[in-house]
N, C-alpha and C positions, 0 to 999 in steps of 0.2 A: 278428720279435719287437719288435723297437724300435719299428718303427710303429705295430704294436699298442697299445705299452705309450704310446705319444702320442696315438693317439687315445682311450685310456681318457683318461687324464691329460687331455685335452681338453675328452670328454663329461664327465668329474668337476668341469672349473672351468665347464661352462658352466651344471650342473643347481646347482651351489653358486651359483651366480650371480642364477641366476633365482631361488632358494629366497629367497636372501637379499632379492632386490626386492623378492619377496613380501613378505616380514616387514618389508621399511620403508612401503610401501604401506600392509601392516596398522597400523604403528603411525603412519601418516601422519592415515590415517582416525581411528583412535582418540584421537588428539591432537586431532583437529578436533573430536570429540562437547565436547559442555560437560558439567564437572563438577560433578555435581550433591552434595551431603554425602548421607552412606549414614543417617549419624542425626540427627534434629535437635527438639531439646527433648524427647525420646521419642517420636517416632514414628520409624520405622525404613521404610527406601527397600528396593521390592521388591527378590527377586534378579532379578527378570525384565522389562528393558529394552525396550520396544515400540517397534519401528521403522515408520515409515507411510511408504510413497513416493504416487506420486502415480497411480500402478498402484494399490495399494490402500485412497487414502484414502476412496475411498467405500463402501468397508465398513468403515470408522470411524467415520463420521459422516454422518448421512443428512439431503441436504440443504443442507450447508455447504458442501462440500469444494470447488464453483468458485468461494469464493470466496477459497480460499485459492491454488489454482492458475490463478486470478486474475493472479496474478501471478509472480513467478520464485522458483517452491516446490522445493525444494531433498528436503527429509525432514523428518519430524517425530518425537521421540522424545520417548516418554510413560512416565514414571515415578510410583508410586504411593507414598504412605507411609501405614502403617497403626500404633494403637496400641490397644492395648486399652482399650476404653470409650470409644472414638471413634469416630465416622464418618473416613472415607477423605479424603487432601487428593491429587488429581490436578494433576501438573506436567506442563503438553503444551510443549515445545518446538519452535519453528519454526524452521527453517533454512532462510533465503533466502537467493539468487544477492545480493544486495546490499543493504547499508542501508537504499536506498528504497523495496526493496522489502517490508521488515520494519518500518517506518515506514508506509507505505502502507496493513496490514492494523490499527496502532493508529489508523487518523485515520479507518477507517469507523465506528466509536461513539468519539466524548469525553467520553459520560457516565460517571459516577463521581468519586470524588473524587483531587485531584490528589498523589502522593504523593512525598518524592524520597529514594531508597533506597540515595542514594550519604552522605550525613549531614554535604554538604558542596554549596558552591555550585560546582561542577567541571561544571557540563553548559553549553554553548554557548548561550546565549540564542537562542527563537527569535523570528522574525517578530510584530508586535501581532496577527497577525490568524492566529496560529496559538497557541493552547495549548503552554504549556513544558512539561509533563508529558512524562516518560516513561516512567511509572505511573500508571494509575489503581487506583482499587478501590473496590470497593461488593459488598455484599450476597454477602461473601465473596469476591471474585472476583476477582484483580490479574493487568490486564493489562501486560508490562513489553515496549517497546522496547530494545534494546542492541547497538547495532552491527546485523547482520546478522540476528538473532535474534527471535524476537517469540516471548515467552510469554505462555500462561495460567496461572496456576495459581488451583485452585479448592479451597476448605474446604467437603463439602457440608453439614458444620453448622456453622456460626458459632460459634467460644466467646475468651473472650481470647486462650486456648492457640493455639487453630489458626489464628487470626489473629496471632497473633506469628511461629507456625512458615512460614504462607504467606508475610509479610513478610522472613523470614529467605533465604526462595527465592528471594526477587524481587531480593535484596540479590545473591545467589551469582551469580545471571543478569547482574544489572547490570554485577558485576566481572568479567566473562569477558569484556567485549569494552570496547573504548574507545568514547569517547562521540563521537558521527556528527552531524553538521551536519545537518539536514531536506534534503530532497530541495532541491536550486534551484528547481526548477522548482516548486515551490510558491510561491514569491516571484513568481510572475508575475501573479497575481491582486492587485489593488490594495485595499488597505482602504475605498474611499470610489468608488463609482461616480455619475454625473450630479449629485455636489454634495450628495444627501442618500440616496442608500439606501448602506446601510452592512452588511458583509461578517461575518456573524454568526460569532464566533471557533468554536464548535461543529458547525459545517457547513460546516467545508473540510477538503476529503483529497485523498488523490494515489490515484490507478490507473491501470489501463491498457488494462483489456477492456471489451468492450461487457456482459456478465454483470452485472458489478463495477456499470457503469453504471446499466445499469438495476434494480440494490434501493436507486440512489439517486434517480433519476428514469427513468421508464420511457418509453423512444424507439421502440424496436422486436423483437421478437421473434428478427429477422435483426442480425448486424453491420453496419448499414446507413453504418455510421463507418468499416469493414475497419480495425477496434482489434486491436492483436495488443500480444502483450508487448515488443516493442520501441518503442512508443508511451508518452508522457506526457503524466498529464492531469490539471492541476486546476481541481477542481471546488467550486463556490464556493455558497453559496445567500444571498440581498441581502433587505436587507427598510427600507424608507423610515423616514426621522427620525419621522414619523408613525405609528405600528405602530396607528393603527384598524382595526376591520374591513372598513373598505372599500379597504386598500391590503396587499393579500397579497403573500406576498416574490416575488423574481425566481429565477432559477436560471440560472447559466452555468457554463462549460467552456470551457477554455483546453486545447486539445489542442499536442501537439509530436510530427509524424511523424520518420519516418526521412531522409527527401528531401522536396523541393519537389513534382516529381513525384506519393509517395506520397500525399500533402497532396490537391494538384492530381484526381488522379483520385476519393481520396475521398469531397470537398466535393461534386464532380459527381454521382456515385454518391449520397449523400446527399440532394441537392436534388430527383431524380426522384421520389427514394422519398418524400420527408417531406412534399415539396411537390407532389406528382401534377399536381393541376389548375392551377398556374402555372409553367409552363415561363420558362426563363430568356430574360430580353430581348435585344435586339439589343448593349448596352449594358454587359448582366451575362455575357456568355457566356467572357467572360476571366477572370471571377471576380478583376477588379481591385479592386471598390469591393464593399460591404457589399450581401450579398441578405437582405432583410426581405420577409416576408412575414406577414400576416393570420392564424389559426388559431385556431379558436374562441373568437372574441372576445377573442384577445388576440394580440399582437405578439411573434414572433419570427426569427429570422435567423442569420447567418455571415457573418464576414469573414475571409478567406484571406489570410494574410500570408506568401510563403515557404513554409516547411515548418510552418510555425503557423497554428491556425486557432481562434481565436475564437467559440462561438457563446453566444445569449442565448434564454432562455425565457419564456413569461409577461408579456410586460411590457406593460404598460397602453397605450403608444399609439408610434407609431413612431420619432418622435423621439428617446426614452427609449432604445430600442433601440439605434438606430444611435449615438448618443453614448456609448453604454456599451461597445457594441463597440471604437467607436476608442479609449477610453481603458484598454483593456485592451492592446490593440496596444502603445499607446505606453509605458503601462506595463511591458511583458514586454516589452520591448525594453532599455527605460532598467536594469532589475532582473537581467535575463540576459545582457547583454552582446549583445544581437542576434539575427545565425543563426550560432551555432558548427557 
């Protein structure tokens, strides 16, 4: 009888045990969602909270969704508020594995207008050759950075109203998470490359996949970078103190592998592919010094540093090239503290 009545007594504290984890679990997760206001100026937030993982974002959005898991996509929760005599204002929240990676998703478009929805100078300065925003908005539409977090939210008609109530969201969002320093490693791209082509503040972002890469300049079809989410990279686009039209901007990318190694095979991997018909010299096969090569009448290359690899696109003649590479090197060196 006695052991009996122990082993109930036993099974009872261990399912109260587990029940209970459960319920901090639960309320662990529910503490993590962002709280969005249920009313705001008269519209009113559905009762029914749209969760998208990354299993189902592509039957959310057709089209988009690599570019969101692009990078370290966590979930996305989509809330609506409706009022009568209104069109609909959609709140899509993003929750990413980190900062940079909710930072990463604001710095593929910087158009729009710069907004700051803390109503106070409390956000960290960034970089000259990055945009301080951590909102934009236009034509209804605000995108907000915050911590971890990256939303949209959208008025799909324009009026004072819905534009205040949008405003008012981007504010809730803001204050849920504390304000986040820009990824470092966007600091590794220098404002001024060869003395006069300069680092246009609108066409620098941080990512990490080859997708991501190519809706901003298209390489290859294949990962021919073997880019994965543990990789960073920014990506820069230069355009000469002379902006005629006969000097079109440059494009580079300043990659950061996981290892030297990772790096190492790469760059290799890379140079078969990009460059078919000029097999690596006697000279270049340690991928010590800078490979340039020739490509439709214009000049482009890589230079391997470490677990960092530097490359340039576009550029008008070789020289150009090769000194712009090494002064990104030295650059992301002197701005990153080296190879941590």
């Amino acid at each position: 009888m006695k052991k009996a009545l122990v082993f109930r007594l036993s099974f009872f504290c261990a399912v109260t045990a587990s029940i209970l984890l459960f319920i901090l679990a639960c309320g662990k997760k529910e503490e993590s969602s962002l709280m969005l206001p249920q009313t705001l100026s008269g519209w009113v937030r559905s009762d029914t909270l749209q969760t998208v993982t990354s299993g189902s974002i592509f039957d959310y959005m057709d089209g988009a969704g690599e570019l969101y898991i692009g990078y370290r996509f966590d979930r996305l929760e989509v809330s609506r508020y409706r009022m009568p005599g209104q069109d609909e204002i959609l709140a899509e929240i993003y929750f990413m594995k980190s900062p940079d990676d909710a930072f990463g998703l604001l710095s593929l478009d910087w158009g729009g207008e710069p907004v700051n929805l803390c109503g106070r100078d409390s956000i960290p300065a960034a970089p000259e050759t990055i945009p301080r925003a951590r909102a934009l908005y236009g034509a209804g539409l605000l995108r907000v950075w915050s911590g971890d977090v990256f939303a949209r939210i959208m008025a799909y008609r324009v009026t004072p109203e819905s534009k205040a109530a949008v405003m008012d969201l981007g504010r809730a969002v803001a204050r849920s998470r504390e304000p986040s320093p820009t990824p470092a490693w966007m600091h590794s791209l220098p404002a001024l490359l060869c003395k006069s082509w300069n680092l246009e503040r609108d066409e620098i972002r941080f990512l990490r996949t080859h997708l991501v890469l190519n809706s901003i300049y298209f390489l290859s079809y294949s990962n021919i970078l073997e880019l994965d989410l543990s990789t960073e990279i920014a990506a820069g686009r230069y355009r000469p103190g002379d902006q005629s039209a006969g000097n079109p901007p440059v494009f580079v990318f300043n990659i950061r592998y996981p290892s030297d190694g990772r790096a190492m095979k790469a760059l290799s991997g890379f140079h078969g592919i990009y460059f078919p018909e000029s097999p690596l010299g006697q000279d270049e096969r340690d991928l010590a010094g800078p490979v340039l090569r020739l490509v439709e009448g214009k000049w482009a290359g890589f230079l391997l540093h470490g677990r960092d690899a530097a490359l340039g696109f576009e550029f008008p003649d070789r020289k150009s090239v090769e000194t712009a590479l090494m002064e990104i090197v030295k650059h992301s060196e002197h701005t990153t503290g080296g190879q941590p």
